[in-house]
NURO-679593 format. One record per residue: residue in three letters; x, y, z of N, C-alpha, C in turn. Coordinates in pm, whole numbers, plus 50000, padded with zeros to 5 digits. Last residue first. Layout:
N
ALAXYZXYZXYZ/...
***
This chain:
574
UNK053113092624058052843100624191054403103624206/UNK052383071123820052683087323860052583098623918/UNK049963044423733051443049823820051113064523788/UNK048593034723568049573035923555050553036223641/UNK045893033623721046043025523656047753024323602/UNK046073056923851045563049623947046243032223854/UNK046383072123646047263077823751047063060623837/UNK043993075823514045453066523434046153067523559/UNK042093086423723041813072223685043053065723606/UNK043273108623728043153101423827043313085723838/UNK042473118323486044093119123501044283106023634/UNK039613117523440040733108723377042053107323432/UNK039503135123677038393124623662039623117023574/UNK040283159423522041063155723624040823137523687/UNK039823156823158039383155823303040453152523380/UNK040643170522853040773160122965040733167623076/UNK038833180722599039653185322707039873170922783/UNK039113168622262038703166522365039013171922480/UNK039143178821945039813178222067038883175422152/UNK037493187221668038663182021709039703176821795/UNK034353178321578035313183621694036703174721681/UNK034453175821206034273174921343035093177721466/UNK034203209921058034733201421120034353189721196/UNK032163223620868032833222420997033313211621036/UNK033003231720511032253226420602032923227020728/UNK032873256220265033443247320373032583238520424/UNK033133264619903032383257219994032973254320126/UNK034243290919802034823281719787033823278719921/UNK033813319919745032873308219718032823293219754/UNK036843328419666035373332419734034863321619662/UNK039573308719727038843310419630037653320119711/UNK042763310719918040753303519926040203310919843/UNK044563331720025044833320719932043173313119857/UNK044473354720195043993353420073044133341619976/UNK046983352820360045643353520417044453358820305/UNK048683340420216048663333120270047093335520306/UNK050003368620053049203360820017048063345020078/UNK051743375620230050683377620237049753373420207/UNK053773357120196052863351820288051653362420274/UNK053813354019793054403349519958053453346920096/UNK052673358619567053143368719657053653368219774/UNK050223331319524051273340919435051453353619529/UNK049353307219680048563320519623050453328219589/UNK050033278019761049103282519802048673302119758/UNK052713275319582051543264119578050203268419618/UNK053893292819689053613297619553052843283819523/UNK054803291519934053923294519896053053296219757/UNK055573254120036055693265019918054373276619896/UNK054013243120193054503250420275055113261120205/UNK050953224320103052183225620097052723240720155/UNK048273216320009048573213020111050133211220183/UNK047853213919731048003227119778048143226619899/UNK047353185619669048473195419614048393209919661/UNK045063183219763045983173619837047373185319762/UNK042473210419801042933199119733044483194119770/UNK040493215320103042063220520000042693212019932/UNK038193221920203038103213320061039593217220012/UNK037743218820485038363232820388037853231320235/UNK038043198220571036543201720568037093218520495/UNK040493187520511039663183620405038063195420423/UNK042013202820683042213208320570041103197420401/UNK040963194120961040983208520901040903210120806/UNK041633162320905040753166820921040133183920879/UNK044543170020886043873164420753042413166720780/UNK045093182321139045323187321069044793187420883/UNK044893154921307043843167221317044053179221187/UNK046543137721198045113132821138044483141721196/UNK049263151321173048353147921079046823142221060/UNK050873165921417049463164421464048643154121234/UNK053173170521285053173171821447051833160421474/UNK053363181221017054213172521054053753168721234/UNK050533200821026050653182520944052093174820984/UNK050233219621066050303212221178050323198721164/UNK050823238020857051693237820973051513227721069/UNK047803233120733049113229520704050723226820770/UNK046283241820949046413230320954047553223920828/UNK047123266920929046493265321099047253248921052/UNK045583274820680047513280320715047983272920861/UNK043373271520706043723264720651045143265320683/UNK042873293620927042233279720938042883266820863/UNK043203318520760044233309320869043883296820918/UNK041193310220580042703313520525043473310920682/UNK039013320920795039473305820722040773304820668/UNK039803344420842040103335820966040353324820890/UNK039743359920631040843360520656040903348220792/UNK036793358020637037463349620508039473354920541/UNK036103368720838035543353820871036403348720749/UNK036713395920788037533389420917037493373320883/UNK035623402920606036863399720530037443392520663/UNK033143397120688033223389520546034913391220600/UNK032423424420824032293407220910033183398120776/UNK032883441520631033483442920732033753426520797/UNK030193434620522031623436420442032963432420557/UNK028563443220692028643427020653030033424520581/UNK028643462220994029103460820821029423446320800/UNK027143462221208026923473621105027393470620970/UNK027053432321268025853445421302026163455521217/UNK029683423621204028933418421110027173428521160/UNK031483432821374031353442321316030093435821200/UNK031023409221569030803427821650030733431421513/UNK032203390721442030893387521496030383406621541/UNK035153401121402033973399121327032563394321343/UNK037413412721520036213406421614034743406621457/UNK040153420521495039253422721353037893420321435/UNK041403407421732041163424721676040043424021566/UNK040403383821724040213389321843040173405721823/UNK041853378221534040233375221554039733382821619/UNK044553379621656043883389021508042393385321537/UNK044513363921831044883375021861044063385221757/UNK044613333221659043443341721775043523353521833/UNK046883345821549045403336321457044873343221526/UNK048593339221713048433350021652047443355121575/UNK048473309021824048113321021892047943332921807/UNK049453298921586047953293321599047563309121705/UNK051803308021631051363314921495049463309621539/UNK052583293421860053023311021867051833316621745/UNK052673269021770051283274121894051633287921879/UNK054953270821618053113263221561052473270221672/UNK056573270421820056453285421699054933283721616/UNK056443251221959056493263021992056043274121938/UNK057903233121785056013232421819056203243721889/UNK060313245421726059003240721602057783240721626/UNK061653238321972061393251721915060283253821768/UNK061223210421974060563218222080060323231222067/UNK062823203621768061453199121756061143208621865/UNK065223212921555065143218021666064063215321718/UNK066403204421275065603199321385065553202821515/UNK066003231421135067743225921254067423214821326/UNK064203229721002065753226520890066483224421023/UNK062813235021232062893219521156063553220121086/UNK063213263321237063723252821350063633239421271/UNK062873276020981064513273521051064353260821162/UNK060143272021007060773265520911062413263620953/UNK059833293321233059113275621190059783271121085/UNK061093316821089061883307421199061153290921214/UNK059023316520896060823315820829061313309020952/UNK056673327821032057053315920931058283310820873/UNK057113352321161057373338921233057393326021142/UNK057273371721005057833369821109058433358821145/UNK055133371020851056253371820769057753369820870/UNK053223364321065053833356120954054683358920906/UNK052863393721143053243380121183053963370721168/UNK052173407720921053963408320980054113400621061/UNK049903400620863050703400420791052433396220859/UNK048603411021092049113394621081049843391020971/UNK049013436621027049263429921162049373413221163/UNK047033438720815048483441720779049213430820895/UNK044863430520930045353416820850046843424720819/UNK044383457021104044683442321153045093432521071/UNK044673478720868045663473621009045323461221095/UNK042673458620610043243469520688044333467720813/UNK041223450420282042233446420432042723460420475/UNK037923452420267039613457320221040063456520343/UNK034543436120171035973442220313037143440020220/UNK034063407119992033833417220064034903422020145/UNK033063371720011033703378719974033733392720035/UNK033593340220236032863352720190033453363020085/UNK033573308020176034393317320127034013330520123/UNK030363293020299031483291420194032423301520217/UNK027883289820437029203276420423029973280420304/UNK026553314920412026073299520379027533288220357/UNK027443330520659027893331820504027763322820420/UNK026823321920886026193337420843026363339820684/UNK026713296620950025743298720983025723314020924/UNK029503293620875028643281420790027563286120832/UNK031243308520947031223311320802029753303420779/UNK030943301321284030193311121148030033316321037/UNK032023275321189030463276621227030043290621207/UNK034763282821147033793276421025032403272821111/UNK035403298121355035913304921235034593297421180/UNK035343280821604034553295521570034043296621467/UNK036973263121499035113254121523034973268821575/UNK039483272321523039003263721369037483262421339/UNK039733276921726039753285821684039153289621537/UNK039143255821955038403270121916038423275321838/UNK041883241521853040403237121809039523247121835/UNK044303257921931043733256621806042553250321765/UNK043483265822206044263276322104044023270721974/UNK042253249022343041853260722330042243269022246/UNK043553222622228041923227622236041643240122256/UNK046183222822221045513218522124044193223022136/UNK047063240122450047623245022307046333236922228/UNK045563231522698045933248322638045903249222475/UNK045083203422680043653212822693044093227922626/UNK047673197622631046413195822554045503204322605/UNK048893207022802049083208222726048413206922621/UNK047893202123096047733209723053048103215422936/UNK048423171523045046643171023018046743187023030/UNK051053169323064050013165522981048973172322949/UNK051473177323317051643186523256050963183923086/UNK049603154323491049483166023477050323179723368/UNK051043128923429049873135123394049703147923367/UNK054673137123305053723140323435052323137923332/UNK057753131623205056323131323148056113127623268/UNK060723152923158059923140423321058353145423208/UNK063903149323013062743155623027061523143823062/UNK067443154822981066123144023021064913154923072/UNK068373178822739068363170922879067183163422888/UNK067713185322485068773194822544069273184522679/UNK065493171222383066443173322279067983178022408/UNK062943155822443064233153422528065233158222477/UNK059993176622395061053163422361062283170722430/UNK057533184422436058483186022473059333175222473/UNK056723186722145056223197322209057443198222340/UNK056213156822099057483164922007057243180022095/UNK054873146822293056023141622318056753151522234/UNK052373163322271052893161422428054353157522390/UNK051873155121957052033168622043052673171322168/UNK051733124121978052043129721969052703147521993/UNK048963125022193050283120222231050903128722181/UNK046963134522057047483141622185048683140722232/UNK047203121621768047853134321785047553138921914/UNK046483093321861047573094621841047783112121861/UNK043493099622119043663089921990045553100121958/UNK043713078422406043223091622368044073085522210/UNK043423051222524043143064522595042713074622516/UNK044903032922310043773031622397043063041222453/UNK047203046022318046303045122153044513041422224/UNK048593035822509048363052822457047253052922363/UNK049033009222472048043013622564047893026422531/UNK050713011822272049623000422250048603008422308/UNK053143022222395051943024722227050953026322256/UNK052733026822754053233020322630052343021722485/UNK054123040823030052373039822928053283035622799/UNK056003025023286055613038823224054023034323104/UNK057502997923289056863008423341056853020223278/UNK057772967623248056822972023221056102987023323/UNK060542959723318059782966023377058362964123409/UNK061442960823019061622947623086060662948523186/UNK061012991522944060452974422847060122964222935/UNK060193015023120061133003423106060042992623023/UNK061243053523186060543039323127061143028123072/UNK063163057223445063013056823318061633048823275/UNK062043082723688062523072423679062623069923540/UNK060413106723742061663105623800062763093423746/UNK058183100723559058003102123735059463101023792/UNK060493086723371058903089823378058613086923576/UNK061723105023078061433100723183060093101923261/UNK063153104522796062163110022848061633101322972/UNK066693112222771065683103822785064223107622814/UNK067873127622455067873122222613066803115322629/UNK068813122522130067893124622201067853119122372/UNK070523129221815070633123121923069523128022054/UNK070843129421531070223136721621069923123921702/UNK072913134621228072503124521349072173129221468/UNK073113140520923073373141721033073003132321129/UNK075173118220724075633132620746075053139720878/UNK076423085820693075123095920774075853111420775/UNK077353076520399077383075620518076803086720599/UNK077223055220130076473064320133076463066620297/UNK079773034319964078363031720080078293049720140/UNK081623021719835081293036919830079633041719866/UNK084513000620067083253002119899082723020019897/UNK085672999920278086673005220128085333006720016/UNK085302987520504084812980920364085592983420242/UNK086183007420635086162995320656086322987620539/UNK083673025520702084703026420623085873016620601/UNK081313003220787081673009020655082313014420572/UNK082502997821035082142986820932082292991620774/UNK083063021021146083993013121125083643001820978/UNK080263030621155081253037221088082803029621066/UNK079373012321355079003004921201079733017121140/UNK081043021221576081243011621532080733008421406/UNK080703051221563082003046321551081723034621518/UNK078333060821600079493071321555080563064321552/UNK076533038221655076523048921494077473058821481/UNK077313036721880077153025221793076963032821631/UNK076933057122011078473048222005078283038221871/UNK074033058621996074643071621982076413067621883/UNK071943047322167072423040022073073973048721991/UNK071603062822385072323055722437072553044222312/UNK070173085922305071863087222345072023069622372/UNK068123074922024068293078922135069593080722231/UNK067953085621680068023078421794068393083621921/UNK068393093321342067343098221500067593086321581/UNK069773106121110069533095121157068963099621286/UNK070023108620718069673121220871069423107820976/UNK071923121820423071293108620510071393116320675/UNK071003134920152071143139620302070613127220359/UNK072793124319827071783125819923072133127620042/UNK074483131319590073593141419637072573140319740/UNK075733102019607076273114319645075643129219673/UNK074093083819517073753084119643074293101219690/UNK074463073819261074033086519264073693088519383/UNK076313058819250075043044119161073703063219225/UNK078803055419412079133053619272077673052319180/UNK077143057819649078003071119576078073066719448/UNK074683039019742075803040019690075783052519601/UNK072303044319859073213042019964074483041919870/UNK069863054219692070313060319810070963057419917/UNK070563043919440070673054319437070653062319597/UNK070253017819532071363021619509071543033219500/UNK067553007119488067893012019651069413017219598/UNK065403020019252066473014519242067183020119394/UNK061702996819330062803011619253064223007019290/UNK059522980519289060362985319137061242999119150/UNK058562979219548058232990719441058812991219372/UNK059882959119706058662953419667057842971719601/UNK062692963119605062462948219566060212950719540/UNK062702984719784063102986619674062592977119589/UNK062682974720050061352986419977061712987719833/UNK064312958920059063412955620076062192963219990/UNK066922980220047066462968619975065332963219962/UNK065562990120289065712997920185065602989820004/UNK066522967920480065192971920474064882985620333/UNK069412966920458068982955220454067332960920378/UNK069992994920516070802995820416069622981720387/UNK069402990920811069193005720699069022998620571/UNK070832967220853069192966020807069032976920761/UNK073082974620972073062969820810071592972720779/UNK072452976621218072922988721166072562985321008/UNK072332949821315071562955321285071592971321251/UNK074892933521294073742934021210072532940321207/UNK075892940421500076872945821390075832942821262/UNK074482935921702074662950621685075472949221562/UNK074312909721749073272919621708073602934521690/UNK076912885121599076152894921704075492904821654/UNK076202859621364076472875121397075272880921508/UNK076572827421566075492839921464076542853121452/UNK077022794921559077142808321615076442814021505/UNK077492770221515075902771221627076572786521656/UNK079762766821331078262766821315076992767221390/UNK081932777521341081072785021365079702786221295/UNK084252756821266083762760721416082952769121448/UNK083772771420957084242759321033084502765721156/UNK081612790220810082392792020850083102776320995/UNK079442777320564079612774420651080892779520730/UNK079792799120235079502787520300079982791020456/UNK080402826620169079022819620116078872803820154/UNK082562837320251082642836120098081122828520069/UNK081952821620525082372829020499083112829120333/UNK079252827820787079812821520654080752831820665/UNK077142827421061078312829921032078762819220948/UNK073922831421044075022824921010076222835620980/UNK072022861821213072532853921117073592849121067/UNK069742843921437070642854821427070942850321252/UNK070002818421741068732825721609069382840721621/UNK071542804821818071232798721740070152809321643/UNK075032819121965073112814621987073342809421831/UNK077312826322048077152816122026075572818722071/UNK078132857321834077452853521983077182839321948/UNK080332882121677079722869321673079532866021857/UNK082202899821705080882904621626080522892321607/UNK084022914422019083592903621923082342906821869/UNK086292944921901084892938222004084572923921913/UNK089042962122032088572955921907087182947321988/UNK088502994822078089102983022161088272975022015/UNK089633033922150088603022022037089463008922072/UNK089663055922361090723039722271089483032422221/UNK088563077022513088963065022613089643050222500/UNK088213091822262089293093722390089523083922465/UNK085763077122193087733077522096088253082622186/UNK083783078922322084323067322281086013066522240/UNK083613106622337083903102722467084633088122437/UNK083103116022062084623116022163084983110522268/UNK080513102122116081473098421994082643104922090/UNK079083118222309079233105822318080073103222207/UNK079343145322148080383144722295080393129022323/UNK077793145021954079803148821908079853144322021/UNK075393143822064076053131021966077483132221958/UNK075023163922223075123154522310075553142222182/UNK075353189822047076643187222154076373170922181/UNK074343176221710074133183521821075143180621952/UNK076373179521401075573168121505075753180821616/UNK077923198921209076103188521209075553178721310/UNK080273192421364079663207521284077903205421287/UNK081103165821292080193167721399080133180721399/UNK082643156521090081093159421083080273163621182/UNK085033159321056084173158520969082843163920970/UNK085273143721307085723156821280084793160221208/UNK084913114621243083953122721320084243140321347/UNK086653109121046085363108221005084363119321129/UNK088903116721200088833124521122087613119921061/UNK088373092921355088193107021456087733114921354/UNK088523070621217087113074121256087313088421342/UNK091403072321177090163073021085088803077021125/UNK092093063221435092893074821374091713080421286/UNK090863036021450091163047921540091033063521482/UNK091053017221340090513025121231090583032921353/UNK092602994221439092832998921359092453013821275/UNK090862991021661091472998521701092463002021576/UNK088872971721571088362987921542089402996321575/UNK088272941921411089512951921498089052966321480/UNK086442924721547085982934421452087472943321499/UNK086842888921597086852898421649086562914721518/UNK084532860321636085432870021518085182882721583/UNK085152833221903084632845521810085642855521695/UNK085532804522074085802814521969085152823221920/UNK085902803522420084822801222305086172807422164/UNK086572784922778086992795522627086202792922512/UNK084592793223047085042780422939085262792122811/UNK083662792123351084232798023267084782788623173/UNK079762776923432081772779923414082292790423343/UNK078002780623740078202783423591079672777823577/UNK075412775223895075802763623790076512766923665/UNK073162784923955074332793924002075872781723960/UNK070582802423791071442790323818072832797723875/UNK068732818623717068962822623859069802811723895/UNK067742818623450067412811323493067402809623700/UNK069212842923340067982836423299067372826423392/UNK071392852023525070402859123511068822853723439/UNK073512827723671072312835623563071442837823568/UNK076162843423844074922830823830074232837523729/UNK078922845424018078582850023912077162838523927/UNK080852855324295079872842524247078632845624175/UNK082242880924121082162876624236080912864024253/UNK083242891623810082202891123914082502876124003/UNK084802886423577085442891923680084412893223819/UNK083432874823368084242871623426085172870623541/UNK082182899923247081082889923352082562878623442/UNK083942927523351083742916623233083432906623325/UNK082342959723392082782948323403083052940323297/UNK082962996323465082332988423354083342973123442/UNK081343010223701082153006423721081782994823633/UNK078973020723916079013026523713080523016423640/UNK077813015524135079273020724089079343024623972/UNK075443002224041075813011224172077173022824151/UNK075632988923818074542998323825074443005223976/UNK078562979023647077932975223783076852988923812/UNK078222957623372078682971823390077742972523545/UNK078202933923217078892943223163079282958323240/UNK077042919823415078362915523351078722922523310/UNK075312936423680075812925823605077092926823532/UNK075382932124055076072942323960075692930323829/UNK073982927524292073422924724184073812932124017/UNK075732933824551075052920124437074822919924372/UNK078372955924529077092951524545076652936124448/UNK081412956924610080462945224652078832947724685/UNK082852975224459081722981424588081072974124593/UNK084192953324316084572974224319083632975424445/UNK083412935724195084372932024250085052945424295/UNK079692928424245080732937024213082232936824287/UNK078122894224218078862906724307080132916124288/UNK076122889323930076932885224057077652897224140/UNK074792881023629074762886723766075522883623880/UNK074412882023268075522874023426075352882123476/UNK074002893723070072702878523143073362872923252/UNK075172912022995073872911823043073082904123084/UNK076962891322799077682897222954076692903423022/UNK075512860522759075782875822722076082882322811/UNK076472829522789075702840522840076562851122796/UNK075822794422632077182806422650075652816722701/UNK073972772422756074452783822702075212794222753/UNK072152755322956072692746822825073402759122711/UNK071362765723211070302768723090070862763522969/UNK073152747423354071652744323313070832747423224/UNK075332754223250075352743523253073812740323262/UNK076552786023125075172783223245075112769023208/UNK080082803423107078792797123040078072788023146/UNK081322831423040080362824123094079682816123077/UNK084472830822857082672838822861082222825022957/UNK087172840022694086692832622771085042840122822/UNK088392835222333087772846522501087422839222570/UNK090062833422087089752828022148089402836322333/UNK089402850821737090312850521900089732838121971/UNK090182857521419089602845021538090152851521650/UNK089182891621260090192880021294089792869321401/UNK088902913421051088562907721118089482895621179/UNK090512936320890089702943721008089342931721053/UNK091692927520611092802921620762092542933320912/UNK090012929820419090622939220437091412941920563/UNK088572901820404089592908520335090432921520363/UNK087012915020658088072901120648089122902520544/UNK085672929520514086392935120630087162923120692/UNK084312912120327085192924920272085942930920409/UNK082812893620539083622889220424084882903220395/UNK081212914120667082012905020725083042903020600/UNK079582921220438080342929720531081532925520609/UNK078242898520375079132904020274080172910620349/UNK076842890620595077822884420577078312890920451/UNK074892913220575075722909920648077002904020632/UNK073672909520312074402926520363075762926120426/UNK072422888520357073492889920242074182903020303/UNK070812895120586071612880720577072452884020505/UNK068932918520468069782919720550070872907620582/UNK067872904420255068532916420261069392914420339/UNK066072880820413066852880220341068452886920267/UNK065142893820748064982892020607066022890220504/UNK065332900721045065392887720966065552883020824/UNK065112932621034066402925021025066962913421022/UNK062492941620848062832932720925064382927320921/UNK060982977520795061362963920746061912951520833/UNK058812993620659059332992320788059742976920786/UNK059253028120437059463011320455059573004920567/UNK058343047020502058393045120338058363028420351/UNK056273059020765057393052020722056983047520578/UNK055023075020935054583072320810055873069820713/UNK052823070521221054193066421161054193065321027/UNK050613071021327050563077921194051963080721190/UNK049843051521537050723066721574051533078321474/UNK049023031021400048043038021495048563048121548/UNK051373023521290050413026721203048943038821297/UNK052843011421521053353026221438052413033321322/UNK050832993421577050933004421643051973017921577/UNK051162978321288050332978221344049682990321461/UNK054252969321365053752975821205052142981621254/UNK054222955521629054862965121592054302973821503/UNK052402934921533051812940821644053012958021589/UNK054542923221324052782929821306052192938321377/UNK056522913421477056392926521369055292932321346/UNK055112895521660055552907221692056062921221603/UNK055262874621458053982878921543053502890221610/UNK057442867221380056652871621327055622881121360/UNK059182865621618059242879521570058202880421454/UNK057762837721691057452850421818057652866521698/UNK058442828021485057092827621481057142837421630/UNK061462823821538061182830121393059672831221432/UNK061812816321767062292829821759061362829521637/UNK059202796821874060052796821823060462809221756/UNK057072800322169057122799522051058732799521975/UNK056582808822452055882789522378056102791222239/UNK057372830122558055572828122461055412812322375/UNK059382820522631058792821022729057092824122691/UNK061482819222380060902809322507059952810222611/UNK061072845622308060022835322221060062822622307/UNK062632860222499061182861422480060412848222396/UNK064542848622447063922843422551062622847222563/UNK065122856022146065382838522204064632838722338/UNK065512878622211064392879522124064272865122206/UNK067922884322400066562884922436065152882422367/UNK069942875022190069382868022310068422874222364/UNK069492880421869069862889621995069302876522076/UNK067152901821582068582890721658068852893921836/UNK065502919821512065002911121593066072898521590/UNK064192950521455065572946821494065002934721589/UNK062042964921221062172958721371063552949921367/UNK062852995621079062632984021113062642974321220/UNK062493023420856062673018820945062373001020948/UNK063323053820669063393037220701063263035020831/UNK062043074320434061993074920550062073056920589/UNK063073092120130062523081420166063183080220345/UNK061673124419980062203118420120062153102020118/UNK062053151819814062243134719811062733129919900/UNK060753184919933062093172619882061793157019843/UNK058423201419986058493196119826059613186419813/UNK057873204520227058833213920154059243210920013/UNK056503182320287055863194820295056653205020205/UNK058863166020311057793162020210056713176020179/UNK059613178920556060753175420427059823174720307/UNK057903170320758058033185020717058533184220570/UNK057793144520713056523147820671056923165920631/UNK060303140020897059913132920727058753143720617/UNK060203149321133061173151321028060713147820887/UNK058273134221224057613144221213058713151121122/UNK059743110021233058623111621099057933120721124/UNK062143114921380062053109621280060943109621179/UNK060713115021629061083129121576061293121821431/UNK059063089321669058583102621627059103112421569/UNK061583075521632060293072321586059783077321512/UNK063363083221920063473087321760062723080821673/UNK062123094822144063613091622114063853088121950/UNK059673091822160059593103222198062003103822163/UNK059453063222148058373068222055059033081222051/UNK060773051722403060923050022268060653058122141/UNK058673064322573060093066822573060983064922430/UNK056753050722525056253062722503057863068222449/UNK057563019122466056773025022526057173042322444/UNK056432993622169057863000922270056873010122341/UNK055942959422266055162971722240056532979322311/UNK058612934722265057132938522286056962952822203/UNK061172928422089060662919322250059412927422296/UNK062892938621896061482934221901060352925621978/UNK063642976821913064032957921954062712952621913/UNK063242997021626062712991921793063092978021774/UNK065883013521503065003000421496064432997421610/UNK066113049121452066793038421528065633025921525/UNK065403054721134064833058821292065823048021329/UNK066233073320880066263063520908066473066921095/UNK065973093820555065843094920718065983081820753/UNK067443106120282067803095920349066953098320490/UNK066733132720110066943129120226066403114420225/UNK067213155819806066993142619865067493138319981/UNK065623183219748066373174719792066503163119829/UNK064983208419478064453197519560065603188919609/
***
């Protein structure tokens, strides 16, 4: 048995994330989890809402509320829809919380000691009306490269052409649209990273064997172009204090730690958390010295958090010199796009949680997004390829196949387990199916490979219906009941084999399957020797004779063109 570390990239906490989010590492992340758990390992699975940062501050200005009572309000909603998308997180925790404050400023502290931090003095923008230093994303003004307007501070969205808000052409803010700004020098603590240069390559040597092309290539891309030292403090007010040894750092009391150097910690912050409220010990799965060393830490996010986990909180931590437990792999994910374009928070474009949950219930989604996830290149969500994905794979291929099988066990063989009939060339035939295809379903999720996983689920659900289709037990139940018996008690056996496989992807259709089965919660595993002695053959013999079923309720819904029209009309996606 193994132990895995998973931990999802943190949704910001400025609303409902959309689909994009969900389909970037959320999801793959806890369809990762659930396989792992299937395979008998010890998984603890983290996550949390990431809520420092100047945009939390304006969001809660603009809901009439104060940062700390907007991210309250908003964790819930958060906790709430990951719950309605059978997110089945160990812990989902808050980068406000206590944990994380100490984490922080410890980090700081030991990388101070260790002559990685230091004062500078920078110069930054600052808005005389809105009464604040500005984040190089909150300054707009005219590119000093291809004089477009509306380039911002950090990086001009015509040209690609990175900036410093400083350098823009009659700069104004973005919050407010003031054009009332100065340049005025601040202090911050700088994070020297160009020290650990050298270090972090051979960390990323190391390891990128285990990371997919698009994580190794954003990490080199960072170290070829020079690791630059960055400030890890923002003059706002909601974040957490900058101390130092445990009091007040002098001149840096209306500052915070910037959001990115604190919110990597929250892994580590929110683990604590889960630890504090189940009596267990979080050390064992972040410190080496305390038995972390036998664990697989696996991380999921999307490319564009990618830099930030291959080098900078890798700085922090090697850094430290302590014996902090560091990511072995890291699956990185393109974008999932929508109608050509991205989905957007700020926006509000594309279909969001909230609203998905509204329409149709979590496993359509689901399925649509791990089925085709963004693993290789950006990948375009269409109504239409949707709604033929569901109707094909989930309803015709596997809800037919489940609501055949157990309506006629339940109308010819009084609802139970038939007995009767010797297997012959068709169950051999699915024999070698399986013996086939069950090892690569399993290879692809040991490689997280998600698109090749659901693939191989619809390949084996197909093979199901292929064999039915040979054995045709309704035709042979006229001359031989025996005959009908071993097809309808080799279909249930796949019925059940149907919905074990489909528990990391799809769980609340799959729990459905496997309760009206009656398969007790411990045999609901991928070991065969949990489900019948001899491997897979055994698979299509596992079910007791006698053993009671019942049918299901319907499991799927087809969708209408009538619907597609109507989200089409309501959404967008032309």
């Amino acid at each position: 048995m193994a132990r895995i570390l998973i931990t999802s990239a943190l949704p910001y906490i400025n609303g409902v994330k959309h689909l994009g989010n969900l389909a970037g590492s959320m999801l793959p992340a806890d369809v990762y989890a659930r396989f792992n758990r299937l395979m008998g390992h010890e998984v603890l699975f983290i996550c949390a809402t990431d809520e420092h940062g100047t945009p939390a501050e304006l969001a809660a200005a603009e809901a009439g509320q104060t940062p700390a009572q907007y991210c309250d309000e908003q964790h819930e909603i958060q906790k709430r829809v990951g719950a309605g998308f059978s997110l089945s997180f160990d812990w989902f925790g808050r980068s406000s919380r206590e944990p994380n404050r100490k984490l922080t400023q410890h980090f700081a502290d030991v990388l101070e000691d260790n002559g990685l931090i230091e004062e500078r003095t920078s110069r930054q923008v600052y808005s005389v009306d809105d009464k604040r230093f500005l984040p190089d994303r909150y300054v707009e003004g005219t590119c000093p490269n291809c004089g477009y307007e509306k380039a911002r501070g950090d990086q001009c969205d015509n040209c690609g052409t990175l900036l410093d808000p400083v350098d823009l052409i009659n700069p104004y803010s973005s919050v407010s649209g003031s054009k009332n700004v100065e340049i005025r020098d601040t202090r911050h603590l700088f994070l020297l990273q160009s020290k650990l240069q050298d270090r972090i390559r051979k960390w990323v040597d190391a390891r990128s064997a285990n990371w997919p092309q698009l994580t190794s290539s954003i990490a080199y891309k960072w170290l070829d172009e020079g690791l630059i030292d960055r400030s890890i403090t923002r003059d706002l007010s909601w974040g957490i204090p900058v101390t130092r040894h445990g009091k007040t750092r002098a001149g840096f009391e209306h500052k915070v730690f910037y959001v990115w150097f604190d919110a990597p910690v929250e892994y580590i912050g929110s683990t604590v958390e889960w630890a504090e409220a189940n009596q267990q010990n979080w050390e064992r799965w972040w410190r080496t010295d305390k038995g972390a060393d036998d664990v697989a830490y696996v991380q999921f996010m999307g490319k564009d958090n990618v830099a930030f986990h291959t080098v900078s909180f890798p700085v922090t931590i090697l850094g430290s010199e302590e014996p902090w437990k560091q990511v072995d792999r890291l699956k990185a994910f393109n974008w999932l796009n929508w109608y050509g374009g991205k989905f957007s928070t700020s926006s509000k474009r594309g279909v969001f949680m909230d609203q998905a949950l509204e329409l149709l219930p979590s496993d359509y989604w689901r399925w649509y997004l791990v089925a085709n996830s963004p693993e290789s290149s950006d990948t375009a969500f269409t109504w239409e390829s949707f709604k033929a994905s569901i109707n094909s794979d989930l309803n015709d291929v596997l809800g037919n196949f489940v609501n055949r099988i157990t309506k006629y066990a339940s109308a010819k063989f009084e609802g139970q387990v038939p007995d009767g009939g010797t297997p012959g060339e068709h169950e051999a035939w699915m024999v070698q199916q399986l013996q086939e295809r069950l090892p690569q379903f399993i290879a692809h999720y040991e490689a997280m490979e998600f698109r090749k996983a659901a693939a191989e689920t619809r390949a084996i659900w197909a093979a199901g219906n292929e064999y039915i289709t040979k054995a045709a037990p309704w035709t042979a139940y006229k001359t031989s009941v025996d005959q009908a018996a071993l097809g309808i008690r080799t279909g249930l056996n796949l019925v059940a084999l149907f919905g074990i496989i489909a528990q990391p992807i799809i769980p609340e259709t799959a729990k459905k399957i496997l309760d009206a089965l009656n398969i007790p919660e411990g045999n609901r595993s991928l070991d065969p020797k949990k489900i019948g002695e001899g491997g897979y053959p055994a698979l299509l013999d596992a079910l007791p004779r006698g053993l009671p079923i019942a049918v299901p309720p319907q499991l799927f819904t087809k969708i209408e063109d009538a619907q597609v029209a109507e989200w089409k009309a309501r959404f967008g996606g032309e």
